[in-house]
N, C-alpha and C positions, 0 to 999 in steps of 0.2 A: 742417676744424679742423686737420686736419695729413696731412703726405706719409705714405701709408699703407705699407709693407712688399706688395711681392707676394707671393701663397704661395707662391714658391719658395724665399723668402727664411726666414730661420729667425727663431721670433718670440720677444721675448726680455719679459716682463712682470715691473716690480715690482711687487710685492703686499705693503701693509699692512694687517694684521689688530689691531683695536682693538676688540673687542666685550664686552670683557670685562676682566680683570684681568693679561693680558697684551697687553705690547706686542712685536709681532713686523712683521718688516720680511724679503723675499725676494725673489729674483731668482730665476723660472723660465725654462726655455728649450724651447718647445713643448707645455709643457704635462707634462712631465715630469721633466725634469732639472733638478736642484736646486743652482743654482750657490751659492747663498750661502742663509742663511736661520739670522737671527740671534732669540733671545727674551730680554724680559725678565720674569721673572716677580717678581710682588709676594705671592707667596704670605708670604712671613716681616714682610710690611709691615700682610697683612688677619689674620693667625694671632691677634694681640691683641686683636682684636674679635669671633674666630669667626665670621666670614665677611667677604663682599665688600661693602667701605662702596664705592657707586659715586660718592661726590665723591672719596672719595683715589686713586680706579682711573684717576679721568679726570684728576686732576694729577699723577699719577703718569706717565701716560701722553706728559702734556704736555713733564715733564719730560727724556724717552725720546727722543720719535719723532725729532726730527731730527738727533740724533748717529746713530740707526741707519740712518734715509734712507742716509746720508753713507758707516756700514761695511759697510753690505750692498751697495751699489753696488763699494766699493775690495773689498772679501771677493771678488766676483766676477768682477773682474778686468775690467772694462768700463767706459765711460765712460755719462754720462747722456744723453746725446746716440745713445748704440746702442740705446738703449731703441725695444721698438714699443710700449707700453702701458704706464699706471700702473691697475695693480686695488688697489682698497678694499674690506672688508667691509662691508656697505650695514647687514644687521642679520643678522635679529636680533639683538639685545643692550641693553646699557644705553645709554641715550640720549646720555648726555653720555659715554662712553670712546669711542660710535662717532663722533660729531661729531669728535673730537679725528683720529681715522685719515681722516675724510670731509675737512675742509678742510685736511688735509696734503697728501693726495693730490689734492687739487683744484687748490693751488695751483702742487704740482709740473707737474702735468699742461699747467696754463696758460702755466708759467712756459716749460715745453719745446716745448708745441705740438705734446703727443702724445697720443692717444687717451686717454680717460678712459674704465674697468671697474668700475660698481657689482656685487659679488658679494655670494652668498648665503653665512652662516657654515654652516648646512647641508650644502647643496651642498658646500662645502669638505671637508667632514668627507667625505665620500661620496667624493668625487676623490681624495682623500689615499690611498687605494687603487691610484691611476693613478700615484703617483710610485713605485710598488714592482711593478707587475702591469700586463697590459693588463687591460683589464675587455671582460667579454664578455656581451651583450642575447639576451635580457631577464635582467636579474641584480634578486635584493633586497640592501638593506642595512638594516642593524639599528643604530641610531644612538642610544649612550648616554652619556651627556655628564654633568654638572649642571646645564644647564639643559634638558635634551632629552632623550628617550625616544620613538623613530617609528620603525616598520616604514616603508618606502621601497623603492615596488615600479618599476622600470623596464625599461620597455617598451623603450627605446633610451635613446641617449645624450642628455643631458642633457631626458628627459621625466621627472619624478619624480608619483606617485601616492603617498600616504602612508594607508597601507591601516591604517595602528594608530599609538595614540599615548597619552601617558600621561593618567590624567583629573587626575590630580592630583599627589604628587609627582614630579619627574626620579630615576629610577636616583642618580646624584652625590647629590641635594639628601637622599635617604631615608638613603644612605651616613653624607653628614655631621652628619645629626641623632641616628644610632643610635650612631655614633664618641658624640657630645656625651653621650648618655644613659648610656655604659660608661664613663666619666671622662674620652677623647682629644680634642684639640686639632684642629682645622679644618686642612688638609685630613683628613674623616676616611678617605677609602675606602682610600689606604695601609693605615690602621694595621687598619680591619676585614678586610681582604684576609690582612694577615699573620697576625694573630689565627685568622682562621676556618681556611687551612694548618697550624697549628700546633697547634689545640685535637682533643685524643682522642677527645671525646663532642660533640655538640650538641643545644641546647635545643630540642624540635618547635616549631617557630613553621608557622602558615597557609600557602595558595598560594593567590592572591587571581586566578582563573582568569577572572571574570566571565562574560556568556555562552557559552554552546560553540559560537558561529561566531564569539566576536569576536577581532578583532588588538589591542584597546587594552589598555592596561596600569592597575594601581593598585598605590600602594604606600603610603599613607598609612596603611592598615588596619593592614597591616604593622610599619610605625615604632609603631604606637600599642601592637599587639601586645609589640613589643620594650621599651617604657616600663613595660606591665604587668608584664609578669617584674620586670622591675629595682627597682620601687616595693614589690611583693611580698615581694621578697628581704631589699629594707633593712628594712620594717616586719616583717618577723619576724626580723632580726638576724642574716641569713646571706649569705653570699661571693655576689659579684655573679655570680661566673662569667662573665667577660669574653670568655673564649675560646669558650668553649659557646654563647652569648648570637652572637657576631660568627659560628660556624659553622652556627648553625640560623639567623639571616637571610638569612647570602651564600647558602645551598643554596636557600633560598626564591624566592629574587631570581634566583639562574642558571636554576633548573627553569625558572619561567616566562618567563624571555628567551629560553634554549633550545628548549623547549616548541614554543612560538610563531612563532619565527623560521623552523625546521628544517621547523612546519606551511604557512608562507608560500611555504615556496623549493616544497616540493611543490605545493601548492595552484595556482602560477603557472606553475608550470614552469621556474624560474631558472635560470640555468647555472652560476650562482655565490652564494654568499655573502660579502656585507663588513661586516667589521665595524669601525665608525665610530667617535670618541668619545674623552672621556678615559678612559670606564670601561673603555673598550678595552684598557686597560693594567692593567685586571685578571686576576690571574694564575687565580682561579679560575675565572671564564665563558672567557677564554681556553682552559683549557684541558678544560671539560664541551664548549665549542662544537666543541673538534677533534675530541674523541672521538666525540661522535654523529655529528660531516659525513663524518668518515674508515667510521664502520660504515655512513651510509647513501648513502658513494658522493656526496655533495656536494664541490666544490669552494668550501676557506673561503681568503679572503682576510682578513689581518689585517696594517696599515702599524705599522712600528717604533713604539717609544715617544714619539720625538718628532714622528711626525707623527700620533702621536691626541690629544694634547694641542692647545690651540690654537695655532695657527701660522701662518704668514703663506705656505709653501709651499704650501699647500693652498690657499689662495687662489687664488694662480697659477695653479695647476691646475684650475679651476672656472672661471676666469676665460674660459682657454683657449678655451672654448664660446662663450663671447661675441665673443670674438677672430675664429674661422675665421668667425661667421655676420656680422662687422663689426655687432656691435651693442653701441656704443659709446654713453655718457651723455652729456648734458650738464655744463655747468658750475654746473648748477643742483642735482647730486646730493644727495639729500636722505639722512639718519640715520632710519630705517624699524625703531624696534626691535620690532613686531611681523608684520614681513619673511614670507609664504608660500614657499615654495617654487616653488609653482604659479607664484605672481603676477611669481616671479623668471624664469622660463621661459617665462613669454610665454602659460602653458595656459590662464591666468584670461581 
């Protein structure tokens, strides 16, 4: 399909990330270095609907991707033609925002005559650790997102096992519905994060453990928990207690990511911990997760704020795997928005 790079040569991947309600566009260099890596977010476009309408995500999107092809290539200081690879995020996500990044990148790919990278949004999330750290095997990662929630055990480099996962809502998804239920506006996990730092007392809410070997998560019980306070409240005509209400969830919600996580890395023997996600960018699990790793001697890895948010960097970076092992897609690349892990590594 095209004149391949030898591996002495340094590999230079664009990576567009479309799986969701942002559009992002980057230029990685080895799997690491992040020469460019532009986003657009539509958060102030979905905020009027409380949450992500996926037809305006995906014209929104349409409306993006190819003025940023165009700055994240000039940003980086490179022409289109130094490219070794164009990577895509394959899925998971919503169907129609991935199709939008799948025949962008498809068509570039053709147009160049350069290798085409269908990548995992997961996967992504997990390597976004490699553009700040080396990562050292067997490592787990604890990947919390809004639409994700997975322990992620690996054995080596790009082998992923997903030993725990939510049964029902995502970490994000529980955020945004209890933000809804205290009065705040879509994105909620911001404003419960602030909220729960801020508030003196909190409200005892559940810790929804399930059984005692498992790594899966729930948090639905939880949300429904936090609805009953607040229904309670108004029908006998008393303060919702906002702050109390956001500090006895988030405590509920860190214990058992904490919990679990810190029981995984022992359990496996990991050498590290990562932490994955947009919820990554939360300030409370952030920092219960340092205090246990730091008392029990783990090593935690957590990537800046913009590269736990979705991003097109991290792409790159996951990509990278596909890259050294030259396992490149056709032109047939298909939008996969219930995308395995497994199935993306070859283990299925």
């Amino acid at each position: 399909m095209s004149e391949y790079h030898n591996e002495h040569e340094s590999c230079l991947i664009l990576a567009v990330e479309t799986s969701c309600d942002e559009t992002s566009v980057a230029v990685v260099k080895d799997g690491k270095e992040v020469l460019s890596n532009l986003i657009a977010s539509q958060v102030e476009t979905h905020k009027a609907f409380g949450g992500v309408v996926p037809e305006v995500a995906s014209r929104k999107h349409v409306e993006n991707i190819t003025l940023m092809l165009e700055e994240a290539v000039r940003k980086a200081g490179i022409s289109l033609q130094d490219l070794s690879a164009i990577a895509v995020t394959q899925g998971p996500g919503l169907v129609g925002a991935l199709l939008v990044g799948v025949v962008a990148a498809t068509s570039l790919a053709m147009a160049l005559n350069k290798p085409l990278i269908g990548t995992h949004h997961i996967a992504g999330h997990i390597y976004a650790n490699r553009l700040v750290a080396d990562m050292e095997y067997p490592c787990m990662a604890l990947v919390v997102s809004g639409g994700h929630t997975e322990l992620v055990y690996m054995k080596s480099e790009g082998h992923f096992e997903v030993i725990g996962r939510t049964r029902d809502d995502a970490v994000g998804e529980a955020y945004d519905k209890v933000a809804r239920a205290i009065g705040y506006p879509y994105p909620g996990g911001p404003h419960v994060d602030r909220l729960a730092l801020e508030a003196e007392e909190a409200v005892e809410l559940p810790r929804v453990w399930l059984e005692p070997e498992s790594y899966d998560f729930s948090f639905s019980g939880l949300k429904s928990a936090v609805l009953n306070v607040v229904n309670q409240r108004k029908m006998r005509g008393e303060p919702i207690m906002e702050s109390a209400i956001a500090r006895g969830f988030q405590e509920s919600v860190v214990e058992v990511l904490v919990t679990k996580a810190i029981r995984a890395v022992r359990a496996y023997n990991a050498k590290q911990l990562l932490l994955c996600g947009g919820v990554a960018a939360n300030r409370g699990l952030r920092r219960e997760l340092e205090r246990q790793c730091r008392e029990e001697g783990i090593e935690l890895i957590i990537p800046p704020f913009e590269y736990c948010t979705d991003n097109a960097a991290m792409i790159g970076a996951a990509a990278y795997l596909k890259w050294k092992k030259r396992q490149f897609a056709g032109l047939d690349l298909r939008a996969m928005p219930q995308f395995s892990l497994e199935e993306w590594s070859g283990q299925e």
